[in-house]
Each structure stands twice: as C-alpha cells, then as structure tokens.
C-alpha positions in Angstrom: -94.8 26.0 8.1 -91.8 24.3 5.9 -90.3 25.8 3.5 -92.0 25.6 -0.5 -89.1 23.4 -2.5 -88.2 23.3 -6.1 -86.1 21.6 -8.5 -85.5 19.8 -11.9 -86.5 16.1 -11.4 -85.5 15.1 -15.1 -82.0 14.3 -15.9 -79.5 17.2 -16.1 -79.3 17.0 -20.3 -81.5 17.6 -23.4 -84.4 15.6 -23.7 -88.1 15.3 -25.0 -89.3 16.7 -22.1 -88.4 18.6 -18.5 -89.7 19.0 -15.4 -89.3 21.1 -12.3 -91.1 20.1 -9.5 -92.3 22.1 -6.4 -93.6 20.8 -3.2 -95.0 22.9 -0.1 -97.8 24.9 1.2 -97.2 27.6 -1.1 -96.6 25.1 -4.6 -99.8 26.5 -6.5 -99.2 30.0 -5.4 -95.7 30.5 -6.4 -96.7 28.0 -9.8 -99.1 30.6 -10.3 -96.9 33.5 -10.5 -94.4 31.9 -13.4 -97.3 30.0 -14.8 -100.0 31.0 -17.0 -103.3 29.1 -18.2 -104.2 29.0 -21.7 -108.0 28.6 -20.5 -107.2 31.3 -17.3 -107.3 28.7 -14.5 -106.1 29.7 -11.2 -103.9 26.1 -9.9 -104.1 27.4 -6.5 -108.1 26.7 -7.2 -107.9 23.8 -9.6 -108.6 20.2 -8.0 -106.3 17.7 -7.3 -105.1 15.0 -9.9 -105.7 18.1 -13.4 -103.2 19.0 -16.3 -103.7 22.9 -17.2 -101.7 23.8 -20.8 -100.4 27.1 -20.5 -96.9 29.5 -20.7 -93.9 29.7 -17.9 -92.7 33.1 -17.8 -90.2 35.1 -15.9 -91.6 38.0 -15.2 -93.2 39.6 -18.5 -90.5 37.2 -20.5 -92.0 34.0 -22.1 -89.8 30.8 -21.4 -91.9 28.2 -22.9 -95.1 26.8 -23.6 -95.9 23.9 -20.7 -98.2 21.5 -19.0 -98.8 21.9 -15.3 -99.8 19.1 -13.3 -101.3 20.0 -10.2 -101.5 17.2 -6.5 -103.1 18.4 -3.8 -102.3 17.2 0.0 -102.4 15.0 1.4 -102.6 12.9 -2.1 -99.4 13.6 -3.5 -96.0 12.0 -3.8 -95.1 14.4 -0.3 -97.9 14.7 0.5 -98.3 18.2 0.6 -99.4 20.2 -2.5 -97.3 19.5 -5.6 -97.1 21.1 -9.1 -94.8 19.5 -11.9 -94.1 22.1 -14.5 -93.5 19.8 -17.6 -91.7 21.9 -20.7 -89.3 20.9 -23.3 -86.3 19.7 -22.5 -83.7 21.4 -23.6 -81.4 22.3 -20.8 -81.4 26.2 -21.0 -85.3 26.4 -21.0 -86.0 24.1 -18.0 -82.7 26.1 -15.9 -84.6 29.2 -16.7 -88.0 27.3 -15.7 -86.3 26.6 -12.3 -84.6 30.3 -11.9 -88.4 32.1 -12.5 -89.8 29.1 -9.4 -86.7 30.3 -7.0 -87.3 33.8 -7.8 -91.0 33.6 -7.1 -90.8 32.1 -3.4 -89.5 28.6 -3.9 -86.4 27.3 -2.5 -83.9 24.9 -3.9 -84.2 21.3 -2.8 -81.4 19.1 -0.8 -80.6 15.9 -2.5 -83.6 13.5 -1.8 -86.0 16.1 0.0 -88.8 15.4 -2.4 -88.7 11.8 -0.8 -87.5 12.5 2.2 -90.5 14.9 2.9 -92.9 11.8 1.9 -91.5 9.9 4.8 -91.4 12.7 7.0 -95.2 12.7 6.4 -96.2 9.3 6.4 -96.7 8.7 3.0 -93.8 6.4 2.8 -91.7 4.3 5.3 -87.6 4.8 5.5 -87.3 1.2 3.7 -89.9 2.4 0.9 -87.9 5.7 0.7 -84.3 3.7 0.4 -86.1 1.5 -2.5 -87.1 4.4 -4.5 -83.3 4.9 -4.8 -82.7 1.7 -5.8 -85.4 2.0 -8.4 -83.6 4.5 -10.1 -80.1 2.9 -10.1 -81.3 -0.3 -11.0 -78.9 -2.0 -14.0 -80.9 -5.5 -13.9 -84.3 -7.1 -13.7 -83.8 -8.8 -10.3 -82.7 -5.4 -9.0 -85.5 -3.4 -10.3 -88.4 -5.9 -9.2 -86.3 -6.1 -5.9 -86.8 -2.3 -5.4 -90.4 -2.3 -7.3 -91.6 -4.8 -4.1 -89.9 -3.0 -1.5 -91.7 0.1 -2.5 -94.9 -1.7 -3.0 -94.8 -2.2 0.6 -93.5 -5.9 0.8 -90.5 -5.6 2.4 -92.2 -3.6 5.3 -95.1 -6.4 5.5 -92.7 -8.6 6.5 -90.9 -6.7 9.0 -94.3 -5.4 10.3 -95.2 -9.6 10.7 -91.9 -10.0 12.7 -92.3 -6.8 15.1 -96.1 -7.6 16.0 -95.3 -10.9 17.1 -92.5 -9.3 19.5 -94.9 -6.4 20.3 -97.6 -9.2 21.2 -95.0 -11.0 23.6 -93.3 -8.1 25.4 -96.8 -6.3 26.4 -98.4 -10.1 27.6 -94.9 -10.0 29.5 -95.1 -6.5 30.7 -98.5 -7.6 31.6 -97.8 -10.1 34.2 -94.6 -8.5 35.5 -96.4 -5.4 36.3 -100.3 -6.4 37.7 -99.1 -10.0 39.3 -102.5 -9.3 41.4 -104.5 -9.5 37.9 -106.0 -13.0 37.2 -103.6 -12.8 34.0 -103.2 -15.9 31.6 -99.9 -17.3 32.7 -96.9 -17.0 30.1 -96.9 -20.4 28.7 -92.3 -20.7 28.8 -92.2 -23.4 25.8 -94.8 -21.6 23.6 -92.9 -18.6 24.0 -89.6 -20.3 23.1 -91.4 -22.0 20.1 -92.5 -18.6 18.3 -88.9 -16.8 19.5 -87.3 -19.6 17.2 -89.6 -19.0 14.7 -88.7 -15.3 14.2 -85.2 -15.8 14.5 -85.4 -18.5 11.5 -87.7 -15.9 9.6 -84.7 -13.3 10.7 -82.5 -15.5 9.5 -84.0 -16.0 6.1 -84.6 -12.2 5.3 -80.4 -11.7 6.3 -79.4 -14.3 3.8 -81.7 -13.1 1.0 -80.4 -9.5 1.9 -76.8 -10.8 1.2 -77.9 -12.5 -1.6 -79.6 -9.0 -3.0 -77.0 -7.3 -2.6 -75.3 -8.7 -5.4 -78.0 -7.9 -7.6 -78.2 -4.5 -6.4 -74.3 -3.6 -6.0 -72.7 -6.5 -8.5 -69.7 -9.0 -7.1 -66.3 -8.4 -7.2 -65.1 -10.4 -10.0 -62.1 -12.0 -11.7 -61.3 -14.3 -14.9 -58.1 -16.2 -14.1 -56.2 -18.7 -16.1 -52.9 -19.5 -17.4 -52.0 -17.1 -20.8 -53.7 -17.8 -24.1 -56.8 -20.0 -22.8 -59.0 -17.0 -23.8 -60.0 -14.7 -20.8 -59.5 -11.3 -22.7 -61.8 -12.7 -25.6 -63.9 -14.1 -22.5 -63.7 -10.6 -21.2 -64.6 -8.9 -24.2 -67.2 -11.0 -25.2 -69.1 -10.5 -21.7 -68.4 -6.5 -22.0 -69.5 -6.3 -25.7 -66.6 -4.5 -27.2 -62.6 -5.5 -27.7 -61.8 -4.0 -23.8 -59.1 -6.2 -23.4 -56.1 -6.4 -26.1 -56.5 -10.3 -27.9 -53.4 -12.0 -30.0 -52.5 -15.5 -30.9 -49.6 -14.5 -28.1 -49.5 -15.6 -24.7 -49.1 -12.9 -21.9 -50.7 -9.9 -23.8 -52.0 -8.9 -20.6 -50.1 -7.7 -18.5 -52.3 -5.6 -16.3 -55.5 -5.6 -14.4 -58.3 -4.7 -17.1 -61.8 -4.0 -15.2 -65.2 -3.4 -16.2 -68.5 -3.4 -15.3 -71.3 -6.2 -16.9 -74.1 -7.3 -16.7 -74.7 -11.2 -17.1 -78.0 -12.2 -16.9 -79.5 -10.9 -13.8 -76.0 -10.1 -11.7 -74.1 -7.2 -12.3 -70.3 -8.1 -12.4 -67.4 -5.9 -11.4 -65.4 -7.8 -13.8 -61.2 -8.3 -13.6 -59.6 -9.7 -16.9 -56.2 -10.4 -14.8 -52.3 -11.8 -16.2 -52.3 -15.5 -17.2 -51.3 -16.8 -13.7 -47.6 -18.8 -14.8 -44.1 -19.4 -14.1 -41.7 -16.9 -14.9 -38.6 -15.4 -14.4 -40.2 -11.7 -16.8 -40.1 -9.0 -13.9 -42.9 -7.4 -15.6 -45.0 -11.0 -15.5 -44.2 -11.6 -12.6 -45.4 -8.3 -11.2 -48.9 -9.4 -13.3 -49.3 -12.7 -12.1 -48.9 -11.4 -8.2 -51.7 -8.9 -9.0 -54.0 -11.7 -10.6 -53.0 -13.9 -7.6 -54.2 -11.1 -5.1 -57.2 -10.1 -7.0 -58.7 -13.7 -7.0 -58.1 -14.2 -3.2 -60.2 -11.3 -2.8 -62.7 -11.4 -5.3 -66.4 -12.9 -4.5 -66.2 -14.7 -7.4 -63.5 -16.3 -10.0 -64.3 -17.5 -13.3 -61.3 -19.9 -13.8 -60.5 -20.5 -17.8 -59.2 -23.9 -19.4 -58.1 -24.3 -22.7 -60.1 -27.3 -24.4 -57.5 -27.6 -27.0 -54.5 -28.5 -24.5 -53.8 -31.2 -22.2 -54.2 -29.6 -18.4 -50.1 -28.7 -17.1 -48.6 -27.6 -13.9 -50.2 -23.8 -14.1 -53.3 -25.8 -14.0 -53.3 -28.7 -11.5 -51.2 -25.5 -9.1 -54.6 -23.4 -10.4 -56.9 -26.1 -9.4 -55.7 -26.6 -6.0 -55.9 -22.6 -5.4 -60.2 -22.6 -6.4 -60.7 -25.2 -3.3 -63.4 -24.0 -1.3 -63.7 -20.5 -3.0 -66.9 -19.3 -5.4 -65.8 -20.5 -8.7 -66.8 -22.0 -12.1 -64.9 -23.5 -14.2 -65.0 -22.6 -18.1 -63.5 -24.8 -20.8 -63.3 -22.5 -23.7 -62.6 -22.9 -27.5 -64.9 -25.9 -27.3 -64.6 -25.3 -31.3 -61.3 -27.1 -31.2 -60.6 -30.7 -31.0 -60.7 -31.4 -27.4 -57.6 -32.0 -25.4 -58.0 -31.4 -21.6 -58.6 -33.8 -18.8 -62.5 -33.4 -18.2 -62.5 -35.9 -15.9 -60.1 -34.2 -13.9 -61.7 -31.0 -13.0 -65.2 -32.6 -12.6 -64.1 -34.6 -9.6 -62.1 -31.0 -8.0 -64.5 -28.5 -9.2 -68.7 -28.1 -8.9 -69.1 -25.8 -11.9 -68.3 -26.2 -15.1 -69.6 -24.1 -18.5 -68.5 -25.7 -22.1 -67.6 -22.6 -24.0 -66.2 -20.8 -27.4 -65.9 -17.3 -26.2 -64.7 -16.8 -30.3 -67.9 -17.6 -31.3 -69.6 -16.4 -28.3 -71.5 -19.9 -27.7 -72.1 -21.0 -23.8 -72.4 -17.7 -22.6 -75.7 -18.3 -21.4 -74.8 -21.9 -19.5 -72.0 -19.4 -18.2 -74.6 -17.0 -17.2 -76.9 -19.8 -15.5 -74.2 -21.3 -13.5 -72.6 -17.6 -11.7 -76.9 -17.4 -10.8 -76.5 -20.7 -9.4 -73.3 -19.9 -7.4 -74.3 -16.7 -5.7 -77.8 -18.0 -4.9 -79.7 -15.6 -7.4 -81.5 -18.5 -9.1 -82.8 -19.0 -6.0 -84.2 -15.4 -5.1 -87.2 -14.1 -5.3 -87.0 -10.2 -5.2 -91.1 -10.1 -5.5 -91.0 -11.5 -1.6 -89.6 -8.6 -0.5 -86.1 -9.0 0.1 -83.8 -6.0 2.2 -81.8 -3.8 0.9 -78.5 -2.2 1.8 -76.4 -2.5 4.3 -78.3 -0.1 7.2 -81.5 -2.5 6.5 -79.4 -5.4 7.0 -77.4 -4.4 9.8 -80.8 -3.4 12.2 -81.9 -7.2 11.1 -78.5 -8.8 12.6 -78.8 -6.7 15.3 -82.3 -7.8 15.9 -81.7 -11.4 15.1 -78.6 -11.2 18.0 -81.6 -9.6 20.5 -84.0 -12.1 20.0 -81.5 -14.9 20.2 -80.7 -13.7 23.6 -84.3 -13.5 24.8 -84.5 -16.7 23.5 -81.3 -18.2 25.1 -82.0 -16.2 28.8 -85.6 -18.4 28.7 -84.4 -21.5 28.3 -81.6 -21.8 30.8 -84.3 -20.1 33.1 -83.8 -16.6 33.7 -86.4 -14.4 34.7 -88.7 -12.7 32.3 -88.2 -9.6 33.0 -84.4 -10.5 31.4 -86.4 -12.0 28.7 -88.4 -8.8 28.1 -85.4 -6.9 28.3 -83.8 -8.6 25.3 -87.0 -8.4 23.5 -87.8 -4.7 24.0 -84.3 -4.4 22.2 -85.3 -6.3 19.0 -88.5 -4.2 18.8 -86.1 -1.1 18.5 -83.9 -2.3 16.1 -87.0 -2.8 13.9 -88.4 0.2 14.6 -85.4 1.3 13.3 -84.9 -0.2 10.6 -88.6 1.1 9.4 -88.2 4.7 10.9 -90.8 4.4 12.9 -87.9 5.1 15.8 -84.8 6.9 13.7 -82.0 8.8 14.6 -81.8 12.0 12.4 -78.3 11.4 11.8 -79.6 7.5 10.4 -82.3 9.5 8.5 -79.4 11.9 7.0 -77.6 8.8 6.0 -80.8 8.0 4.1 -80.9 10.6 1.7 -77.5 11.9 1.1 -76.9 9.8 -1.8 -80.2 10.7 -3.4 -80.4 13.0 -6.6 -81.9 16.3 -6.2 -84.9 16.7 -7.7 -86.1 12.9 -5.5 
C-alpha cells in the first residue's frame, strides 16, 4: 500500500483561497480526522465528485471554516482517492491546515508526486504529465495551447500513429522470420520501404515543430544591435514596458549588456540591449562593443537597428555584412523623422525589415509579425500536438536515426532480420518517450522540476 500524501497545491502567498490536497488509500480517513461536516457527513462514506462545508481543526483547535471536495479512485486526478481541503488563503491558516493533515497520517509530498502518481497509475502518459508542467509555466498563448493539446492527448495520438505502424511491421517480420513453414503473406520489400519513408518524414516533421516549440516554450536568446544613438535602449524599453535601459540624446549611453525577459506576441524573448557596435579607441567602448559583438554571434536571434534619419556609414555597411546568413530583422527606427538611409540598400542584403518609431511606439506589431515569421511560429500550430522539451525530442531523433537505418539496411538488401533489428529499436525509443518503457532514473528527470503540491 503507498503511502497517503499531502500538501498545499495553491501558491505559497496570501490569496482568496487555499488548498491542501491529499492523495492515497487513506485520503478520506485522515480528511476526516482534521475535518468536520457542518451537516455530519462521514467523506470516507460520501460519493465521488461532492463538496461537504465544514471546520478544519487540529485537534479540539478550530483552524478555519472550509469546503472539502471529495474524488474517489479510480476517478481522480491520481487516481486513487483524493480530498482537496479548500480554506482561505492566508498563509498561516492553510500551513496550519497542512501541519493538522501530517499530523493525522499523511505524509509530505515530493515535488510533482501528485502527477507523478497519475502516471504511475495510468491516468496519464509521461508526455501528458511533462505538459501539465508546461501548463503551469506558460508566459504565452502558443505555449499554453501547446501544453493544453499535449495534455489533451494529442501529442501521444500522434506518437501512438507512428509506433503502431512500426509495431504492425516488426511482428509481420517476426512473423515470417520465425514460422518460414507457415503459408505467411510474403513481406512485400518496396511497400515496406514506402511506409518506413513515410514515418521518418512524419518524424521529421514532429522534430522541426519541436524546435520550433521550444521557442515558444523556453524564449530565444536575443539581442538588439546597432551602431550608438539609432534607438535600441528606447527599442529595448519600449518592448520591456518600463525605462530598463538608460536613454539620452548621447551616443554610447550603454555601455553594458542590459537583459530582460519579454514577451512579443507569441515568443518569449531573452532580450540583450548591447553597446552601439563602433570604432573606437575608449577602452571602456571598446570592451562594450566586443561584448555586443560576442552576444550577437551567439544569440538565436538579432534585431539589427538603423537610424531613418542618417545616411547608412561604415559601422553599418561593416554591420550589414556581419547579419549574412544569421536570424535577423532589420528595423529602421525613428520613421517620425525625415528619412535619410539607403532603403534600397538593405532590401537587396537583408530579408526582414520592420519601419519603426520606437518613441512613439508605432511598428511594434509589424516588428512582432516578422520575429514569428523568422523563427517559424507563424507557421506552428500548437493545437496539432507538437513535442515538448528536450527528453521528448531527443527519443524522436533517436527514433528517426533507427528507422532511417531499417530503412537504408532494406534497400541496399540486407536481410530482414537486420531490418527488424533497427526497427525493434525505434519502437523502444518511443516507448520511451511515452513511458510505456522508462527508466526510473528518466522518470526522476520528469518530475524534479515540478512544484510540490503537482
């Protein structure tokens, strides 16, 4: 029998309301003991799914009025029996709550053991269970629908299409190896080889809408670059919402790198407001200008910033020639000066260009179109399903790299046993990756960044 856990599952502060949750074979009974029914329900004999109003109470000591909300197994976030003592939510009262549930037979939860004991019982899969993290640290749209449809059960439909397919060729190929005496359909090579390329390009496709996601979900590395006064503090600031970086009429103000993190549209951005990138002979500059230089040749994205009002000078063209082949877009700002700068010019070098007046805090949604553009957002759709995190794409690759082999080994003729062999492997990886077949050192991964209390 496991052990009965407990703790708070509402944030660790004052609020409306707060709740300690308890989860195991003995939830109602020890609920019981701290908990009393206004009407004199027993929750160890109330059904499934029913609120009782009542006292918490330590002993003979009154904590608080409350509601208890009672789940029986196997219908239950767990799975097992579940009651949710909902109080107010001042912080004292609901640490007390929890204190009279330890007391009473409960034991403390581990970080994610609520969710971790729903997986454990089948109520969820390991990619369901990594979403519900996701839901809870999502900062944008995209990232919340992304983790609303993996929990849904998307994500897994998808796998579950790839690995039946696999599991359908290795047991017709296990088959045939195995009873050659059996009047067996024969293993048609070049049908086999048609629907192994057709999983590695639906493979393929989930990796580089995983890569894609997880920018939404973890932001891009992100700097705004420029020579000094073209506006990328006033850029900076205006994207952050507050005066983060230091803005006068005189060029090299900063001198430092000044980060923050935004969100633009749908993409978080782990934003860099960087030195204006110059000549000069200021040993303090200088050491500036080689940071901003380093920063942008490792950053997954550059906003580069032009001044409308000038004509474009050496800093620039030397700028220009630096953004070749790298995510960029280009942004001409203080559009709401008379315009100066060579247009032309950085249409025919660079793919993305915003018109901007970071003063007046026009373009900033053109700006925010085109970085969706760039890093292939616009093009997501997190309601298919998409993976998330590294470990989820990782057993993917590995899978894709398994299948491609099966595939190659058939084709240049090897046996099918070899072909089997390389399949068998891919099946793992996504067993794997769904927990069907997991490690408990993969599961531990899982859940140690989880809050307590999920």
């Amino acid at each position: 029998m496991s052990d009965t856990i407990a703790a708070i599952a509402t944030p660790q502060a004052s609020g409306g309301i707060g709740i300690v949750r308890i989860s195991g074979q003995e939830a109602t009974e020890i609920a019981d003991r701290v908990f009393t029914s206004a009407s004199g329900h027993i929750l160890k004999n109330a059904k499934g799914y029913t609120a009782h109003y009542g006292f918490v109470h330590d002993a003979e000591k009154k904590i608080d009025e409350a509601i208890a909300l009672v789940f029986k197994a196997p219908k239950s976030y767990t799975g097992e029996d579940v009651v949710e003592l909902s109080c107010h939510g001042g912080l004292y009262v609901i640490k007390c709550v929890l204190r009279a549930v330890l007391k009473n037979g409960a034991r403390m939860a581990e970080a994610g053991e609520f969710t971790r004991r729903a997986f454990e019982n089948g109520r969820i899969s390991l990619t369901q269970a990594e979403a519900v993290m996701d839901i809870i640290s999502a900062q944008g749209e995209q990232a919340a629908r992304a983790a609303i449809s993996a929990m849904d059960g998307k994500l897994a439909k998808r796998i579950e299409g790839i690995k039946n397919k696999l599991i359908r060729y290795a047991a017709h190929l296990s088959a045939w190896a195995d009873y050659p005496e059996e009047d067996l359909i024969p293993v048609d090579t070049n049908e086999l080889s048609g629907n192994l390329k057709e999983c590695i390009s639906e493979l393929e496709k989930m990796i580089a809408e995983g890569d894609t996601g997880k920018v939404i979900r973890d932001g891009v590395d992100t700097v705004i670059i420029g020579k000094p006064n073209v506006g990328k503090s006033t850029l900076m600031n205006c994207l952050v919402g507050s005066e983060r970086s230091i803005v006068t009429h005189i060029a090299g103000t900063t001198r430092d790198i000044v980060e923050e993190r935004v969100v633009v549209g749908d993409v978080i951005l782990k934003l860099a407001d960087t030195a204006g990138i110059h000549s000069t002979l200021d040993p303090v500059e200088s050491i500036g200008v080689d940071r901003a230089k380093e920063k942008m040749n490792h950053a997954g994205l550059i906003i580069a910033v032009f001044d409308n009002s000038v004509p474009l000078d050496e800093n620039d063209y030397k700028l220009v020639e630096e953004l070749k082949n790298k995510n960029c877009v280009a942004v001409i700002n203080k559009t709401d000066m008379e315009g100066k700068i060579d247009t032309d010019f950085l249409s025919n070098h660079l793919k993305h260009i915003v018109y901007i007046s970071a003063k007046n805090e026009n373009g900033i949604d053109e700006l925010s179109k085109a970085i969706a553009d760039i890093l292939g957002v616009a093009k997501l759709n997190p309601a298919d399903g998409i993976l998330v995190g590294e470990r989820q794409i990782d057993c993917c690759r590995n899978c894709l790299k398994m299948v491609e082999d099966a595939k190659n080994s058939l084709d240049v003729g090897f046996t099918l046993d070899a072909v089997n062999i390389s399949i068998d492997c891919a099946i793992s990886y996504l067993l794997e990756l769904t927990g069907e077949r997991v490690t408990e050192a993969v599961t531990d991964a899982v859940f140690h960044n989880f809050c307590v209390g999920k």
